[in-house]
C-alpha positions as CSV (number, residue, x, y, z in Angstrom):
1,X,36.4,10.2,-228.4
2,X,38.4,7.0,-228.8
3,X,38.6,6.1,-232.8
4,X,39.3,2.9,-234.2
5,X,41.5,3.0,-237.6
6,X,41.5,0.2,-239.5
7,X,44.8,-1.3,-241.0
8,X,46.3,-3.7,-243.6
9,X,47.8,-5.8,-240.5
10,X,44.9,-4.6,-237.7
11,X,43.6,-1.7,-235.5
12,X,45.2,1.4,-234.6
13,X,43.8,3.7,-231.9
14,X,45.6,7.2,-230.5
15,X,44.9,7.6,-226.7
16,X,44.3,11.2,-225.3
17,X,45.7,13.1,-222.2
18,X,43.2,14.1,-219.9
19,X,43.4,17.3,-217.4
20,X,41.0,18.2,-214.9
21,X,39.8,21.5,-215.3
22,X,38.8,21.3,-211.7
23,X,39.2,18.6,-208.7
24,X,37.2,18.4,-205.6
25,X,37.7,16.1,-202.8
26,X,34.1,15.4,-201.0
27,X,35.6,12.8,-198.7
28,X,37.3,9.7,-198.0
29,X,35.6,6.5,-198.5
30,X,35.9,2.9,-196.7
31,X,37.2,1.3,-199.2
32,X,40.5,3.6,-199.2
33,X,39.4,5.9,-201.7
34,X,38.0,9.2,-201.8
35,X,34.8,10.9,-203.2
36,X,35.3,13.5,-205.7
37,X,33.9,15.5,-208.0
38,X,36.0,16.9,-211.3
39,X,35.2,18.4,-214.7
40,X,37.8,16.7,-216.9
41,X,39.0,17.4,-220.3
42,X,40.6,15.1,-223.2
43,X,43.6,16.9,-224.6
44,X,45.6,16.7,-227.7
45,X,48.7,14.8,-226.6
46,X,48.6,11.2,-227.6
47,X,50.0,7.9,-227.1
48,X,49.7,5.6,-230.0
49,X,48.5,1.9,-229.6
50,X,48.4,-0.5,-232.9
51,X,46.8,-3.9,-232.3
52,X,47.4,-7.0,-234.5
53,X,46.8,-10.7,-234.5
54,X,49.2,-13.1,-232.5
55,X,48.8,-16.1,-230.8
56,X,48.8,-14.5,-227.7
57,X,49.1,-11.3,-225.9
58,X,52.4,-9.1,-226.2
59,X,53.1,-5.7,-225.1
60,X,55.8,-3.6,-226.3
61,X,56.7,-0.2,-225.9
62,X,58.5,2.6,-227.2
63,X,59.1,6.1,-226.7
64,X,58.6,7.2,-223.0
65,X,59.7,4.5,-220.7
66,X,56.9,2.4,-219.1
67,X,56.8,-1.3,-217.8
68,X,55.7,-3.6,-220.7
69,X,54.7,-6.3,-218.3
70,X,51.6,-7.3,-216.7
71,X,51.7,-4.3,-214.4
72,X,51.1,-2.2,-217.3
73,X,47.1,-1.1,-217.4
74,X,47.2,-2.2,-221.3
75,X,48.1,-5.8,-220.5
76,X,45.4,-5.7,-217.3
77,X,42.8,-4.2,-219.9
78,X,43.5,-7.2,-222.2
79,X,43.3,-9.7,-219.9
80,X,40.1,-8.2,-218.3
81,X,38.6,-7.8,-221.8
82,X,39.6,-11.7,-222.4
83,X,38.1,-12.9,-219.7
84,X,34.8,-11.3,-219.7
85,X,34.3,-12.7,-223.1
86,X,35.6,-15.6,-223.2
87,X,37.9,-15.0,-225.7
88,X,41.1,-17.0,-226.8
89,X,42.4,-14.8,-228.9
90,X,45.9,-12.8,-228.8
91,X,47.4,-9.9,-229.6
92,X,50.4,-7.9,-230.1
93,X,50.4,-4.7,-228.6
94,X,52.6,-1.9,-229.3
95,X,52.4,1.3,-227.4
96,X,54.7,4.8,-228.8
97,X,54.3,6.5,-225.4
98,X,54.0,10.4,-225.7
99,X,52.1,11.2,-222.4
100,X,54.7,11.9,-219.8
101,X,53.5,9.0,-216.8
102,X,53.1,10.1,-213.1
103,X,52.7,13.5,-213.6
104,X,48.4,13.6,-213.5
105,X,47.7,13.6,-217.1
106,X,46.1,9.8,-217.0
107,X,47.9,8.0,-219.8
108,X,47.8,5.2,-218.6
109,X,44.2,5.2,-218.2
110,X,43.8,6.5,-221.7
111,X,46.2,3.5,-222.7
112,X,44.0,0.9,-220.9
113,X,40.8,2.1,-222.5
114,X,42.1,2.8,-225.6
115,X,43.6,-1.2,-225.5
116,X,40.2,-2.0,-224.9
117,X,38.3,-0.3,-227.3
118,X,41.2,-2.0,-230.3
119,X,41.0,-5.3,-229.2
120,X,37.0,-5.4,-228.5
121,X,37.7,-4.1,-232.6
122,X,40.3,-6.3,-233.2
123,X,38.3,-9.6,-231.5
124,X,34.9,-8.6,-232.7
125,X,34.2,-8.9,-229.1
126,X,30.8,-7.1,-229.9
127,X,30.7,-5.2,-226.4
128,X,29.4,-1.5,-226.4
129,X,30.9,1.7,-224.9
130,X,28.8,1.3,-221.5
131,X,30.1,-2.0,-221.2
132,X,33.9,-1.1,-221.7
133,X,33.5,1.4,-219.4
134,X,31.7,-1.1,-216.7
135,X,35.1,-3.1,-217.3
136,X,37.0,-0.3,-217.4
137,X,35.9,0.7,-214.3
138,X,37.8,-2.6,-212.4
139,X,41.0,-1.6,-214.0
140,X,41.8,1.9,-213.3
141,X,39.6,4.8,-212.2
142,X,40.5,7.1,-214.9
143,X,39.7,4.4,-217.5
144,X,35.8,5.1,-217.6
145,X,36.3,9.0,-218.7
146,X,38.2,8.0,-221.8
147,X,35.4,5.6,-223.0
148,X,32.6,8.7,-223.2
149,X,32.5,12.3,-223.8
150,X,36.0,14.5,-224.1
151,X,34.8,17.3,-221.8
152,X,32.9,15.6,-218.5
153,X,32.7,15.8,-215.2
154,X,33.3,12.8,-212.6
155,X,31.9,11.6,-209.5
156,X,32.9,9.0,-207.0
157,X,36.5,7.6,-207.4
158,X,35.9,8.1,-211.1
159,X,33.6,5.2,-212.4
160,X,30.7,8.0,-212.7
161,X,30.6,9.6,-215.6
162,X,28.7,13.1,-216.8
163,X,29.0,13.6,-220.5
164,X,29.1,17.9,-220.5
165,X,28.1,19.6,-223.2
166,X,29.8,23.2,-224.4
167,X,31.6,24.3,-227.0
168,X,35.4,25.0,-225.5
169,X,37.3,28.8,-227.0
170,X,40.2,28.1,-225.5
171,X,43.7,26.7,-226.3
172,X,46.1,24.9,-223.8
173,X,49.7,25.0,-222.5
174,X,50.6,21.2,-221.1
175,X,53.4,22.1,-218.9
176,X,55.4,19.7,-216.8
177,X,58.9,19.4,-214.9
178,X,61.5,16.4,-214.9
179,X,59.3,14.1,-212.0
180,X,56.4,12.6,-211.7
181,X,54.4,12.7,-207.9
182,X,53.1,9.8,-206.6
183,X,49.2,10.0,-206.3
184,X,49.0,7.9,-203.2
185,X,51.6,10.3,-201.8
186,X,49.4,13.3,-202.4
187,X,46.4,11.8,-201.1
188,X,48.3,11.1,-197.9
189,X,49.2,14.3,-197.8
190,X,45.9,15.6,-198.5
191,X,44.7,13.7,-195.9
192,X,47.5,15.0,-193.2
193,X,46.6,18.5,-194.2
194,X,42.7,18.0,-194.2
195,X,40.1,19.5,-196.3
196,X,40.6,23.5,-197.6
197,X,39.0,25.8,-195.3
198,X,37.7,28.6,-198.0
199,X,34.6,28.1,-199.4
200,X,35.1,26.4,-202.8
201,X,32.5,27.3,-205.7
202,X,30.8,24.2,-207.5
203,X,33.7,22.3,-209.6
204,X,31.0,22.6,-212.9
205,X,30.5,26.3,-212.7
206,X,33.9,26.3,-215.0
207,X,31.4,24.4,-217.4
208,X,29.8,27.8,-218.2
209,X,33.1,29.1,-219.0
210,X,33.9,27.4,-221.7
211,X,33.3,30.3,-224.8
212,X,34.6,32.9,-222.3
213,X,38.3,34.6,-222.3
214,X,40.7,32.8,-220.4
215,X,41.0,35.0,-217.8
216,X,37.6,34.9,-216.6
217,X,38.0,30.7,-215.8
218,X,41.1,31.4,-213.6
219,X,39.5,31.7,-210.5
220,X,37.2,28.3,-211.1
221,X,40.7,26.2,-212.0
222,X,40.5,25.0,-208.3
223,X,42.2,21.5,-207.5
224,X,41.8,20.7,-203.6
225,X,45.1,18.4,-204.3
226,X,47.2,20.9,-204.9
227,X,48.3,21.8,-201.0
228,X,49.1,18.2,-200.7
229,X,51.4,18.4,-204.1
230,X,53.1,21.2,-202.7
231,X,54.0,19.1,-199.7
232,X,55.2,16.8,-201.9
233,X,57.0,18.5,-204.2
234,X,59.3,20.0,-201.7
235,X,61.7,22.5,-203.1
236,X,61.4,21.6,-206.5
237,X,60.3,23.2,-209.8
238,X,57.2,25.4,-209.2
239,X,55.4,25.0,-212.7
240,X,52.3,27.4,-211.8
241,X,55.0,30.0,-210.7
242,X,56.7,29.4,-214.3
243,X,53.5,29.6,-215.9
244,X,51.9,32.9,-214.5
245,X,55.8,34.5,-215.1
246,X,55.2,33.7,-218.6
247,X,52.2,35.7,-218.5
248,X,49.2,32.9,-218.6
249,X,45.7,34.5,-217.3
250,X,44.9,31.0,-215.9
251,X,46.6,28.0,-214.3
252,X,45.4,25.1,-213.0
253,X,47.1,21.9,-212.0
254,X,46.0,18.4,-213.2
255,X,45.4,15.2,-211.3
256,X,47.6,14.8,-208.2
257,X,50.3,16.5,-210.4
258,X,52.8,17.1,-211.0
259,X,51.8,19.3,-214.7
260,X,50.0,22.2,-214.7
261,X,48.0,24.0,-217.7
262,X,47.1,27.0,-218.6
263,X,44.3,28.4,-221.2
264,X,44.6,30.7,-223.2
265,X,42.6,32.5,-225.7
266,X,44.3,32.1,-229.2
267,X,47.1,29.9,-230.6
268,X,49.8,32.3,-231.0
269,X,48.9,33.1,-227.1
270,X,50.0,29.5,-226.4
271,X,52.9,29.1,-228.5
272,X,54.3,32.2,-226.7
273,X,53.6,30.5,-223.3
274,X,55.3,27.2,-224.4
275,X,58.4,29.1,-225.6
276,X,58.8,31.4,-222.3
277,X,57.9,28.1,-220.4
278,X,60.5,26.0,-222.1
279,X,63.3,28.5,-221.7
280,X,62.5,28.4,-218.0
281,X,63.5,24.9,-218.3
282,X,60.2,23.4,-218.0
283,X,58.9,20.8,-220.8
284,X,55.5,22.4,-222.3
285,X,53.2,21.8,-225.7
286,X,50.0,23.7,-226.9
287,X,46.8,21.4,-227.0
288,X,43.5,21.6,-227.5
289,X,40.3,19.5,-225.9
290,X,39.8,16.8,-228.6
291,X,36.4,16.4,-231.0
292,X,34.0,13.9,-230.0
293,X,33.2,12.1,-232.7
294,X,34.0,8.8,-233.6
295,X,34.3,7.2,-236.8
296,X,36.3,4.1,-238.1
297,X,38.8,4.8,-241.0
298,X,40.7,2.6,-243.6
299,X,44.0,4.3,-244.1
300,X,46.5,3.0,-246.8
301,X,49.4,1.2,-245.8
């Protein structure tokens, strides 16, 4: 999922947004986390990362704002990555961030594992995909489902990872409003408002919805989070509401929020949906799950 681009100067490597096509919560854990279960797709909004040789490690960032410092998962990814090898090289970083933060689409997950796949490239670190995503794992939870298949489903706090087979017929609407919700603020929530009542079908039947219209996965887009986003949200910008006005056969929400998607079944469907979305007032784009394979490419400078 992740490719490596080779270039005159060093590596290049564009970082997907994930969504979860469905989000269970089994329970809460000891270790202040909670069990769930999620069928998660890589989408076709990117952030950009180009690695090249420096004495040491620098991050720097453009685009959407996002702290360049060591708080950023890209710099925790790098110095993970050095550690574990032993390495003394460096690196500058720069990051064009496209994926809106805080609002459940896991770019900064994608950002850390993307960092680590370029600079275990870029080092010639010589560690394989089962072993980023072991180190990937004591970084971020997300960061392990970026390093394997783009359509998955997840178990535990994320660090288990199902590569799903299925071909996928639908496009996507990325919708999201002007915040971002704070993921331990939902969970609280959730918590507060315990587990849904209804009976909830098995997240992976949406798995054998993948060829089928849109309309027939609407009633499998089931996030247990989304109660506890509501709370959260408050009174502000309903995003599923805006969605299903403009006519999409099926919503979901992502994450812990605060973007929603919705499929549809051809690309003019979901360039209509971004265009009645955006005159709502809502930021929206048309995606599609990414391809899988992975290849290394010189590109001319």
């Amino acid at each position: 999922m992740l490719e490596t681009t080779s270039r005159k100067q060093g590596i290049a490597v564009e970082a997907p947004a994930k969504v979860n096509l469905t989000l269970r919560v089994l329970g809460s854990r000891k270790d202040g986390y909670h069990d769930l279960e999620s069928v998660v797709a890589a989408v076709s909004l990117f952030d950009a990362l180009e690695f090249e040789p420096a004495p040491d490690v620098r991050l720097a960032c453009e685009g959407m704002a996002v702290p360049n410092g060591d708080e950023n998962l890209v710099m925790k990814a790098a110095r993970r990555l050095a550690e574990e090898c032993g390495c003394r090289k460096g690196a500058h970083i720069r990051l064009k961030k496209s994926i809106p933060p805080g609002r459940g689409f896991g770019g900064g997950s994608s950002d850390a594992a993307a960092a680590l796949v370029g600079l275990n490239a870029l080092w010639d670190t010589g560690m394989g995909r089962k072993e980023l995503a072991c180190l990937g794992a004591s970084i971020g939870s997300d960061v392990p489902l970026f390093l394997g298949s783009p359509v998955c489903v997840i178990r535990g706090r994320g660090e288990f990872v199902e590569p799903a087979a299925g071909a996928c017929a639908w496009w996507l609407v990325l919708a999201w409003p002007d915040f971002g919700l704070s993921t331990a603020d939902v969970y609280a929530a959730y918590d507060r408002l315990g587990a849904p009542r209804a009976a909830r079908p098995p997240a992976t039947e949406i798995l054998r919805r993948l060829a089928r219209p849109a309309r027939d996965a609407a009633q499998f887009l089931l996030n247990d989070l989304e109660p506890a986003a509501d709370v959260v949200r408050g009174g502000r910008t309903d995003v599923r509401a805006i969605l299903r006005q403009a006519g999409a056969p099926a919503v979901g929400m992502t994450g812990s929020g605060s973007a929603y998607f919705a499929l549809a079944d051809t690309e003019s469907d979901a360039k209509r949906l971004v265009q009645k979305t955006r005159a709502a007032g809502t930021q929206a784009c048309v995606a599609t799950i990414v391809a899988g394979a992975e290849e290394q490419k010189e590109v001319p400078q």
